[in-house]
C-alpha positions in Angstrom: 9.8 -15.4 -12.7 7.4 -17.5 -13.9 4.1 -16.2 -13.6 1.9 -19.4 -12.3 4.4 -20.1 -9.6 4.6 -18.4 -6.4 7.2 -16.1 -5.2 10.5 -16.7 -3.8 12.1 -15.1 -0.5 13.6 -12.5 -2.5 10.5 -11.0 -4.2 8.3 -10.9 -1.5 11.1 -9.0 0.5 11.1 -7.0 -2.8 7.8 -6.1 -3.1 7.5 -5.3 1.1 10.1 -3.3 1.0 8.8 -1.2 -1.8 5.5 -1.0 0.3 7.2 -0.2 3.4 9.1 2.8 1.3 6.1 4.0 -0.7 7.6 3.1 -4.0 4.8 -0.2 -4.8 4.2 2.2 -8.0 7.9 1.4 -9.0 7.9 -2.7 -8.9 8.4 -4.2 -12.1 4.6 -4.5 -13.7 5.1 -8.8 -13.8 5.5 -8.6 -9.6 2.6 -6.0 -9.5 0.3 -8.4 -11.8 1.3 -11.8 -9.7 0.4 -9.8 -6.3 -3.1 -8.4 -8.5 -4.2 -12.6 -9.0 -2.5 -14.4 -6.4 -4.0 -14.4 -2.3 -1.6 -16.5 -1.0 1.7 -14.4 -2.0 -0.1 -11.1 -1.3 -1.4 -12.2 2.2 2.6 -13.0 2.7 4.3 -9.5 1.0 1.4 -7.3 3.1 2.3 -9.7 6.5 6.2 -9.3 5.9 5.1 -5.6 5.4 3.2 -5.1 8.5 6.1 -7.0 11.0 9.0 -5.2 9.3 7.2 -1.6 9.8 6.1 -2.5 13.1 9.2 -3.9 14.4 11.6 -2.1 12.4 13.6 -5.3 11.2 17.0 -3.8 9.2 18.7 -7.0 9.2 18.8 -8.8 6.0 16.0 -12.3 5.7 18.0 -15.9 5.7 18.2 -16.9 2.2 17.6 -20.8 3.0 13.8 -22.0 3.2 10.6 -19.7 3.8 10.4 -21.9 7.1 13.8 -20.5 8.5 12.5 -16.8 7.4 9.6 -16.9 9.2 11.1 -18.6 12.7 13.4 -15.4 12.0 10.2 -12.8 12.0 8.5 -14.4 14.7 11.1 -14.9 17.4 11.6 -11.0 17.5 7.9 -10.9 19.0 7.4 -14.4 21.3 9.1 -17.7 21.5 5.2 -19.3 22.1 4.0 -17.4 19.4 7.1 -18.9 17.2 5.7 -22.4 18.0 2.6 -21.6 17.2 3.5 -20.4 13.8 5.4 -23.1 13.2 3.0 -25.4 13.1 0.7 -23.8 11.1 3.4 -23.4 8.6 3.7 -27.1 8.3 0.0 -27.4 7.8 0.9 -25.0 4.9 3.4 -27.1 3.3 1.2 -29.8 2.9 -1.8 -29.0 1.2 -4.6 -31.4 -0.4 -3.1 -32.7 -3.8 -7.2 -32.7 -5.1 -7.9 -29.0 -4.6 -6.8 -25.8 -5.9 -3.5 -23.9 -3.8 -5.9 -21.0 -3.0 -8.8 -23.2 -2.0 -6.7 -25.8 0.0 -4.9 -22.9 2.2 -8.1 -21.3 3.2 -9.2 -24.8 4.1 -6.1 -25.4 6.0 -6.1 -21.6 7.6 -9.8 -21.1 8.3 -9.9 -23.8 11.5 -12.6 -21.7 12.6 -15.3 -22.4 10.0 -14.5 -25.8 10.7 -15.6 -25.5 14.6 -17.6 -22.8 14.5 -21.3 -23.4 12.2 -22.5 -19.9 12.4 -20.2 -19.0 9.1 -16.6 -17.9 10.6 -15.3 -18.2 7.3 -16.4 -15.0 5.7 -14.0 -12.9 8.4 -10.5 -14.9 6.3 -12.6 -13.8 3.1 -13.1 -10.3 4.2 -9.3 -10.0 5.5 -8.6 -11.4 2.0 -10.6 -9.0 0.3 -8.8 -5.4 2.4 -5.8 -6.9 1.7 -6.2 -7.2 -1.9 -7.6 -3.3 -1.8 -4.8 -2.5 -0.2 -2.3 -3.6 -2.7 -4.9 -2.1 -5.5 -4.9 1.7 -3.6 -0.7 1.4 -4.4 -1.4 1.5 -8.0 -0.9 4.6 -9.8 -3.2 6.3 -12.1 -1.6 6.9 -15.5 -3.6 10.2 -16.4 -2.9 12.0 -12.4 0.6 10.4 -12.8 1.5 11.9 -16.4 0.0 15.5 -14.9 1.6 14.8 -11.8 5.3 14.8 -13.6 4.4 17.9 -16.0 3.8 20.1 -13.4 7.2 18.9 -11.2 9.0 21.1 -14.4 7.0 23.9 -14.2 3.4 25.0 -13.0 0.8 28.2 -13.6 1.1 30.4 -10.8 2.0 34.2 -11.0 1.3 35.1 -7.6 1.7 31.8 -5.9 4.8 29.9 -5.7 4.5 26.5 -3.9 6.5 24.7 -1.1 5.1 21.8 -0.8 6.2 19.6 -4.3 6.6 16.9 -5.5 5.7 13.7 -3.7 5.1 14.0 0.3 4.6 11.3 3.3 1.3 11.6 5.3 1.7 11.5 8.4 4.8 12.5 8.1 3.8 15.7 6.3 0.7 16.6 7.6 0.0 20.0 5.3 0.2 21.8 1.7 1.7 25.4 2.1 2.6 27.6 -0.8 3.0 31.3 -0.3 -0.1 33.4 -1.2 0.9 37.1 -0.5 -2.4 38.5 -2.5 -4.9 36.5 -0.4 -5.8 35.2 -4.3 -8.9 32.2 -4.0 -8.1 28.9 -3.7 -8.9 25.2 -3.9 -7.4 22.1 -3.2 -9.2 18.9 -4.8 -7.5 15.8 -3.2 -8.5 12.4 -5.9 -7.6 8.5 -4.8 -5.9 6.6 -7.8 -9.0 6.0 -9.5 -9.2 9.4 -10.2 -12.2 10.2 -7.9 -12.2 13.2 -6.3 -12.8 12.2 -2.5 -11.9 16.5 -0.8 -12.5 20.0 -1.8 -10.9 22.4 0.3 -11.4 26.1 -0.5 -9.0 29.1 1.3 -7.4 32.4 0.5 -4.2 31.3 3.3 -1.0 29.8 2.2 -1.8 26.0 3.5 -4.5 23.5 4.1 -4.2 20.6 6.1 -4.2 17.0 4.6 -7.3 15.1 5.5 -7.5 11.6 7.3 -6.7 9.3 4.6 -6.2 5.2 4.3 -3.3 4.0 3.5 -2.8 4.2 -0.7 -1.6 6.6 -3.3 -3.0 10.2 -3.9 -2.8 12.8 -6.0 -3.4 16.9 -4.8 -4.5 19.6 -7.2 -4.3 23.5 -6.9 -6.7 25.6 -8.8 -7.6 29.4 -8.8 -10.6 31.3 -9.0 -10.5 31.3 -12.1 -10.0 27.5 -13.0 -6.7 27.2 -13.6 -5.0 24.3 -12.6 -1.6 25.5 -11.0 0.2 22.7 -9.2 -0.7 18.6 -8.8 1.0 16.6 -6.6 1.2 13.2 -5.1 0.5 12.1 -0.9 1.5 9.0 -0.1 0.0 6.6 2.8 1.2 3.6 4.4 
């Protein structure tokens, strides 16, 4: 793939799939890069995303124009919303030869700002800007991921032996158990994938509860009174 152009049917399916299956970590690193510097094809991966989760679409995209793909997507939902999309679509194929792709879709897009003089425009920048977050809090973090695989061979724990491993779903899974028969002290320090620690959660039970979290990757430590680090593992979130 050539990294200046944008991408084809096939790799944004790719790349919302992965999304959709909490795997984003395991795209190759060119797709990952192109999604980190391009708008227009991550605005497209996170909407294919969104529709396929929400209306559970199993059957495979046409392979013939991005036109045809979309008329697909959207007739599951409304034939006037079809139309509608449609158009707009056109206006997208056609952008102003003088500007920049990015800067001639959000002048295309953002019909609003044009109607509108209080300043419409900054909502398309702000949905720009959570969507580009979102495909950032996918990324994982090398250090949590290399401690995160150590301890899926073996951890430090006499008394404790864990039963929640490895990586886990949230909502899906909505707790970390392990069995604590001595009552021993314990924490749980939750971190985002920039390594920030966002939860402590001190108990002498067998299980906390996960937190409310937004959607990203997430890494779960277990530590004992007497700071040693016994288990890490990963929560994902759609």
């Amino acid at each position: 793939m050539n990294d200046k152009s944008h991408f084809s049917e096939e790799e944004i399916a790719q790349c919302a799939d992965a999304i959709n299956d909490g795997i984003y970590d395991q795209l190759p690193e060119k797709l990952r890069k192109h999604l980190s510097e391009c708008e227009q094809c991550a605005s497209e991966v996170l909407m294919v995303a969104d529709i396929a989760f929400n209306f559970s679409i199993k059957e495979a995209q046409p392979k013939s124009s991005r036109l045809k793909r979309w008329i697909y997507v959207v007739s599951i939902s409304a034939a006037a919303a079809a139309a509608v999309l449609i158009f707009t679509i056109f206006k997208f194929s056609q952008p102003d030869s003088n500007m920049p792709l990015n800067k001639a879709m959000i002048a295309q897009t953002d019909t609003s700002a044009k109607i509108d003089k209080k300043g419409d425009s900054s909502v398309l920048m702000n949905k720009k800007e959570l969507e580009n977050q979102q495909i950032a809090s996918l990324e994982i973090n090398e250090k949590l991921e290399k401690l995160y695989r150590n301890h899926q061979e073996s951890y430090r724990a006499n008394s404790i032996q864990i039963i929640t491993k490895g990586e886990v779903a949230y909502p899906a899974i909505d707790s970390l158990k392990w069995i604590n028969k001595t009552k021993d002290k314990l924490t749980v320090e939750i971190f985002n994938n920039n390594d920030q620690e966002i939860k402590s959660l001190g108990t002498n039970t067998s299980a906390v509860k996960i937190p409310k979290l937004g959607t990203g990757i997430y890494y779960w430590k277990l530590i004992n009174e007497d700071f040693d680090l016994l288990y890490v593992g990963k929560i994902i979130v759609k």
